[in-house]
C-alpha positions as CSV (number, residue, x, y, z in Angstrom):
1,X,0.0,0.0,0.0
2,X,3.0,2.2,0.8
3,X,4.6,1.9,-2.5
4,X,1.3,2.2,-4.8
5,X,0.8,5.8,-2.5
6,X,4.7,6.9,-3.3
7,X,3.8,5.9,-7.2
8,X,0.6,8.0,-6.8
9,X,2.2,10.6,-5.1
10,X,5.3,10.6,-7.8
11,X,3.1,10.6,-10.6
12,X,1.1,14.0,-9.3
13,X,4.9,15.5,-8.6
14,X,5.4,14.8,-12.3
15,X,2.3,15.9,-13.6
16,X,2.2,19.3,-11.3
17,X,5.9,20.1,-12.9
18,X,4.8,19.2,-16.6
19,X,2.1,22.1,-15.7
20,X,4.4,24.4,-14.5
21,X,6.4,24.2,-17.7
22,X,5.6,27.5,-19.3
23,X,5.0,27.1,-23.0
24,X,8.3,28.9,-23.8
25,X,9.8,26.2,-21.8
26,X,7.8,23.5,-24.2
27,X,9.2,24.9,-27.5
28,X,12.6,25.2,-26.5
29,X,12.4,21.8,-25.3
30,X,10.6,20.8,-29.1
31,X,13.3,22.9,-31.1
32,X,16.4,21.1,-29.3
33,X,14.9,18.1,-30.1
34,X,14.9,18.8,-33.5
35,X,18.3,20.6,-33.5
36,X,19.7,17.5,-32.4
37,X,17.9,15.9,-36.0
38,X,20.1,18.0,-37.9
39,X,24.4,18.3,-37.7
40,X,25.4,21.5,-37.1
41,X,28.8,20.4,-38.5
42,X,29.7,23.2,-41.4
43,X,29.2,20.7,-44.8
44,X,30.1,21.8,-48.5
45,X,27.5,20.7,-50.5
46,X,28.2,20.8,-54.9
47,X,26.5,23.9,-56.9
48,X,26.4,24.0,-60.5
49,X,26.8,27.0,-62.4
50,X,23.7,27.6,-63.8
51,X,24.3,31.6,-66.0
52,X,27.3,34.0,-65.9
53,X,26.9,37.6,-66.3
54,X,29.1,40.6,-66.3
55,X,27.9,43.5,-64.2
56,X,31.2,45.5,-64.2
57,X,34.7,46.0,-65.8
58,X,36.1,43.0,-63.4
59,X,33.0,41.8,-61.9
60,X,30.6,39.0,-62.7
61,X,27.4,37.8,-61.3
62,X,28.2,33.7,-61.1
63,X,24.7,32.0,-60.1
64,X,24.7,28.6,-59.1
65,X,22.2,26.0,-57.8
66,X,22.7,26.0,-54.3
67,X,22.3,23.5,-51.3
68,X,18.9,24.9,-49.4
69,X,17.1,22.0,-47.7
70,X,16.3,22.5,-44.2
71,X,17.4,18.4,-43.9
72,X,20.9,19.2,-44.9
73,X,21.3,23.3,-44.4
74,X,21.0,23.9,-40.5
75,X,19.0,27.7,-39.8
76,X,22.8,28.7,-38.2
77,X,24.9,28.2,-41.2
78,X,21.9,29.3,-43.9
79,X,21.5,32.4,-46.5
80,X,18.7,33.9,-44.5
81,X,19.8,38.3,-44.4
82,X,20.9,40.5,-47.0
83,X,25.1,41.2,-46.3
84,X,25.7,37.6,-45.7
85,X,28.5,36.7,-47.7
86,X,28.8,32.8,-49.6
87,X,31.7,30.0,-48.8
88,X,32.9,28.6,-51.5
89,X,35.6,26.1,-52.6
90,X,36.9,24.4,-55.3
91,X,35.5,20.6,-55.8
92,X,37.1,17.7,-54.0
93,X,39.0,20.4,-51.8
94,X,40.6,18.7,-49.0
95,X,38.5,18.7,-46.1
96,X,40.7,21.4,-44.4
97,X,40.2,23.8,-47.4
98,X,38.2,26.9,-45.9
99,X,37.4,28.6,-48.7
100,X,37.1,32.1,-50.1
101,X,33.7,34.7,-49.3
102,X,32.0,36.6,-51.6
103,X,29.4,38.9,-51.5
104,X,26.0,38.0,-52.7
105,X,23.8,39.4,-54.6
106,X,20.1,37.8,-54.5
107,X,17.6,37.8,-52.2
108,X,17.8,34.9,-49.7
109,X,15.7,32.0,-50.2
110,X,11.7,32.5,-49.1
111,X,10.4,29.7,-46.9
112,X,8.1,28.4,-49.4
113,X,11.8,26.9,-51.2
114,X,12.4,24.9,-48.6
115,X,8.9,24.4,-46.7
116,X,8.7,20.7,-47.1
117,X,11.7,20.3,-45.8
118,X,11.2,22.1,-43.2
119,X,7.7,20.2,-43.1
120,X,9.8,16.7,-42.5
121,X,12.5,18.0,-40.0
122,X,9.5,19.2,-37.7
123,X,8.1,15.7,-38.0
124,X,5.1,17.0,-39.7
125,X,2.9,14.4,-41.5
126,X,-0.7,14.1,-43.1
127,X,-2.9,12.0,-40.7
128,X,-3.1,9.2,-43.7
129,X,0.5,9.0,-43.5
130,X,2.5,6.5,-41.3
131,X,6.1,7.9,-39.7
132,X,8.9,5.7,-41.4
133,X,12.7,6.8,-42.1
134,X,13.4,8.9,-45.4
135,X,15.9,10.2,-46.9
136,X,16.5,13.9,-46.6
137,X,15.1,15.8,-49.6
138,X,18.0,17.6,-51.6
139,X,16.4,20.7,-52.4
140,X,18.3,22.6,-55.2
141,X,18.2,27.3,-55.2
142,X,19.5,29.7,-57.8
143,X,22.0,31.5,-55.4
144,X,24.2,34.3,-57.1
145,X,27.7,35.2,-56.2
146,X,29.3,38.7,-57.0
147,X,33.0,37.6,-58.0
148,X,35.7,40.4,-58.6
149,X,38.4,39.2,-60.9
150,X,41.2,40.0,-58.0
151,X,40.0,39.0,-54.5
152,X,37.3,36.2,-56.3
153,X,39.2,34.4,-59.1
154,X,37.8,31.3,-58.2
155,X,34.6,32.0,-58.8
156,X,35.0,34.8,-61.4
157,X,36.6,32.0,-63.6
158,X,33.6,29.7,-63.5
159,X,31.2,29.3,-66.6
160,X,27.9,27.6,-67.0
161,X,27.9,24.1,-66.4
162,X,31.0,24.4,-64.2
163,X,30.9,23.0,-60.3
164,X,32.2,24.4,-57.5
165,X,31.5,23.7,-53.6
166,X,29.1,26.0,-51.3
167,X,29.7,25.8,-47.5
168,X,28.1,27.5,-44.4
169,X,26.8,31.2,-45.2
170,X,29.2,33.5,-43.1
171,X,28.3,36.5,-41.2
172,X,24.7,37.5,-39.4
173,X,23.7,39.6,-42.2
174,X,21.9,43.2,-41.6
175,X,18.9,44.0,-39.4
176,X,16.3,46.0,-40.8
177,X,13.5,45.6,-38.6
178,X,14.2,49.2,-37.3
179,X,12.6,50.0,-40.8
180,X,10.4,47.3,-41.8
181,X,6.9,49.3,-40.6
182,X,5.9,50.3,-44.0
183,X,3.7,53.3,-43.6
184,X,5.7,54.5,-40.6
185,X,8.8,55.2,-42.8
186,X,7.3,55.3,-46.6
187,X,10.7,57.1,-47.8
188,X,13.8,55.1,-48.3
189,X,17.1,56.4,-48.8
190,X,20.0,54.4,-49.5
191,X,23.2,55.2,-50.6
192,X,25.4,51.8,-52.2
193,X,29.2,51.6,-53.6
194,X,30.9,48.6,-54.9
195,X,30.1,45.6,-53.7
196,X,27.7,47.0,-51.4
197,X,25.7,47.4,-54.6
198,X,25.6,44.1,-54.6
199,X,23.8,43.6,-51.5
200,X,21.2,46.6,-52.5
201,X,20.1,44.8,-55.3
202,X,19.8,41.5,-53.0
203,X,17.5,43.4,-50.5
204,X,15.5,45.3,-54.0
205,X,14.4,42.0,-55.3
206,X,13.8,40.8,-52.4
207,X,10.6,42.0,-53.4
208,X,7.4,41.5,-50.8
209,X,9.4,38.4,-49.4
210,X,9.9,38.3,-45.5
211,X,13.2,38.9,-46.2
212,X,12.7,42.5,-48.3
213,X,11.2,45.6,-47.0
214,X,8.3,46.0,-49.5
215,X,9.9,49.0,-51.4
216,X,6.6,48.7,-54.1
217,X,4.3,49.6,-50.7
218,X,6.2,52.9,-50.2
219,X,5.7,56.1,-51.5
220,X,9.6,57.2,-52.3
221,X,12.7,55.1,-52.6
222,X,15.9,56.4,-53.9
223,X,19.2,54.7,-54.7
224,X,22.0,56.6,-54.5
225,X,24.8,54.5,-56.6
226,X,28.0,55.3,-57.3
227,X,29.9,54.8,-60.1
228,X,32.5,52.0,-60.9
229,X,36.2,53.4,-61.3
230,X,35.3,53.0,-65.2
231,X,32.6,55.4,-64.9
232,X,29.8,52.7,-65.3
233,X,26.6,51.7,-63.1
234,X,26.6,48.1,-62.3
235,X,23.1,46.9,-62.5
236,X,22.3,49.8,-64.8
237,X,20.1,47.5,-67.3
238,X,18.0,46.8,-64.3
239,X,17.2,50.4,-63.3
240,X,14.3,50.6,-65.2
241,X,12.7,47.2,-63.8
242,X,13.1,48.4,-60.7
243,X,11.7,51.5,-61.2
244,X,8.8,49.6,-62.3
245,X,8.7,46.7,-60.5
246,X,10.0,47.7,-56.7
247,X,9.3,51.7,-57.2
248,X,12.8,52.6,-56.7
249,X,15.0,55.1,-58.5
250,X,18.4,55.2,-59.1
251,X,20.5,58.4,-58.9
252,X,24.0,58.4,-60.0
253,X,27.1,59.2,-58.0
254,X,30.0,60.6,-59.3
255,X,33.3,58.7,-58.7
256,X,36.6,60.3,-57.4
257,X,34.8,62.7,-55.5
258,X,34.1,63.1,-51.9
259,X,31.1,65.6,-52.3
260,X,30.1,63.5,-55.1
261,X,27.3,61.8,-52.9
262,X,26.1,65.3,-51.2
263,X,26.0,66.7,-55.2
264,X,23.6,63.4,-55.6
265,X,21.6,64.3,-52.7
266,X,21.1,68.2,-53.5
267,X,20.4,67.3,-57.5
268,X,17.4,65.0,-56.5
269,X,13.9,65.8,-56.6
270,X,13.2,64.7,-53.9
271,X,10.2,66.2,-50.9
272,X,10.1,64.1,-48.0
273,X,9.5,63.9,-44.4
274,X,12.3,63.7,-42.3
275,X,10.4,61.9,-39.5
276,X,8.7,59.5,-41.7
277,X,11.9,58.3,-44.0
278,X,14.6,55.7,-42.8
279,X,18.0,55.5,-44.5
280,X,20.6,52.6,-45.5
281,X,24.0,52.3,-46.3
282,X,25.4,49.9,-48.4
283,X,29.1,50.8,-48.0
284,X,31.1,47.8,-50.1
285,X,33.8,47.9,-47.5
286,X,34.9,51.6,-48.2
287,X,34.6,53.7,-44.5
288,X,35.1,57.0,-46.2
289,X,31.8,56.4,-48.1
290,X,30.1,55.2,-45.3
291,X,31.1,58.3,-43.0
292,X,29.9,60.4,-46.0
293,X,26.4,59.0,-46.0
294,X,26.0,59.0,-42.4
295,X,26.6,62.4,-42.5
296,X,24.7,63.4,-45.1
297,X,21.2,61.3,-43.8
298,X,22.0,63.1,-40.3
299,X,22.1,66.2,-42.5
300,X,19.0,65.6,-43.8
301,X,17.3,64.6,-40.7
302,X,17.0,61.4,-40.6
303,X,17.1,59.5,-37.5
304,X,20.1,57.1,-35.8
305,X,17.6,54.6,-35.3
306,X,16.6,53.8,-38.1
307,X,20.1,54.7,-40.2
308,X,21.0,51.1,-41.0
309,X,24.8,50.6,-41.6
310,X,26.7,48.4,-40.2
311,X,26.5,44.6,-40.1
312,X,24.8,43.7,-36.9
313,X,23.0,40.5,-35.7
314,X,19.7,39.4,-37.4
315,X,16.1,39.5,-36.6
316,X,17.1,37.0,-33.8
317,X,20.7,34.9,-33.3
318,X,20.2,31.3,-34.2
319,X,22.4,29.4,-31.6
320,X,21.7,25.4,-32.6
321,X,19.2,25.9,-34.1
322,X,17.2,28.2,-31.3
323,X,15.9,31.3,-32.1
324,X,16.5,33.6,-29.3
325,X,13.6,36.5,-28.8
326,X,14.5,39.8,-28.4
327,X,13.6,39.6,-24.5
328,X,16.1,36.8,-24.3
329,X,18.7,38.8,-25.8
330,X,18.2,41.6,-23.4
331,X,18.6,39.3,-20.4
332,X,21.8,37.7,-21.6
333,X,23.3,40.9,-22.3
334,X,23.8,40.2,-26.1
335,X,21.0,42.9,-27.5
């Protein structure tokens, strides 16, 4: 009688602590469990070549079909923000070989790529269906790589139908959720050189994905770009399909010339609300061009807090596959 009263009495300890689990506590327990599904071991995974195109004097656009299955790509080492930058290798690289980054420059997968994927690592099934063991599905993504003859010959050498190896995406990418409320900032002003152009086409196309910032929804956005040391806009056959796809116009900057983005600024057209218009820099790696915007969208009135510029942690950091909330961040002293 004792025993069957300490079983009773066990089993109501258990069932008053499964209660006191908050449901935050329930999901992270779910999400480790199916972190532990999934290696978080950085893999190469092949990606062939599927176009070339040449956007500038020593720069090509190298897209390739990329590795994006939720089975195979963990959330930490995926192409999920604009300024993430791709690893990539040569084939049959020894398995030390690290690789070489390079910028990319379209929009990052949307879910709906890789949503059965994602479907099967969650363990989600139709109620016909029975749970056996499959294979993970390979699930194949145009990714594009912005290759400069000099830092990027690897990639800059490669031609359709060509293979090379794609590893982990590297970097945290930008945060724009300062920016995202649409009709709270309906102006955007960004200012791009170099490779950060790059990246500013990346976040254009990104179109109405949850990725983008739904630049067709806002009244004004302008691109200030400046020109390649050849005098050339890269991306310049695209201006106008932007303009009429993603309602964003391109205003040339003059190369060689500090002032040559203030002279941009002063030419444009442009009427706007100082309170209601956000700002983002796209500097390419060049810190006197990103001082000179800074100071010219202060100039203009634009606010700190939503001046986006420097790299900085996504919507959330992904640590094993855990999405940690803002809150979190806060109390960990990581926000």
């Amino acid at each position: 009688g004792a025993w069957a009263c300490a079983t009773e009495g066990a089993a109501t300890d258990e069932a008053a602590t499964d209660e006191a689990a908050s449901p935050r506590d329930k999901f992270a327990e779910a999400m480790g469990k199916i972190a532990d599904t999934v290696s978080n071991e950085p893999r190469f995974f092949k990606a062939e070549v599927a176009r070339v195109e040449q956007v500038a004097a020593k720069t090509r656009d190298v897209t390739v079909l990329a590795e994006v299955s939720r089975e195979l790509v963990p959330l930490v080492h995926a192409y999920k923000q604009i300024g993430q930058r791709g690893l990539a290798r040569k084939p049959a690289a020894k398995a030390s070989a690290r690789g070489v980054e390079v910028p990319l420059s379209s929009a990052p997968p949307p879910i709906e790529v890789y949503e059965e994927s994602l479907d099967r690592l969650r363990g989600d099934i139709a109620s016909s269906d029975a749970k056996v063991a499959l294979e993970p599905i390979s699930t194949k993504h145009e990714v594009t790589l912005h290759a400069n003859a000099a830092k990027h010959r690897l990639v800059y050498d490669l031609q359709p139908g060509d293979e090379i190896e794609l590893g982990a995406f590297q970097g945290a990418g930008m945060s724009f959720r300062p920016i995202q409320f649409i009709f709270g900032y309906p102006t955007v002003l960004i200012a791009a050189a170099g490779d950060g152009v790059a990246s500013a086409k990346a976040l254009i196309e990104c179109g109405a994905s949850d990725r983008g910032l739904c630049f067709h929804m806002r009244e004004s956005v302008h691109l200030y770009q400046r020109e390649d040391p050849d005098g050339s806009l890269r991306y310049e056959d695209r201006h106008a399909h932007w303009a009429d796809e993603f309602h964003v116009d391109v205003r040339r900057v003059a190369k060689g010339r500090t002032s040559g983005l203030q002279e941009a600024f002063d030419a444009d057209d442009l009427v706007y609300d100082p309170d209601a218009t956000a700002a983002i820099v796209f500097d390419g790696g060049d810190p006197g061009f990103r001082m000179a915007a800074l100071k010219l969208f202060k100039e203009a009135g634009v606010g700190e807090a939503v001046t986006v510029s420097a790299t900085k942690d996504g919507d959330a950091i992904f640590l094993e596959n855990l999405a940690v909330t803002d809150d979190e961040k806060r109390k960990q002293g990581i926000a």
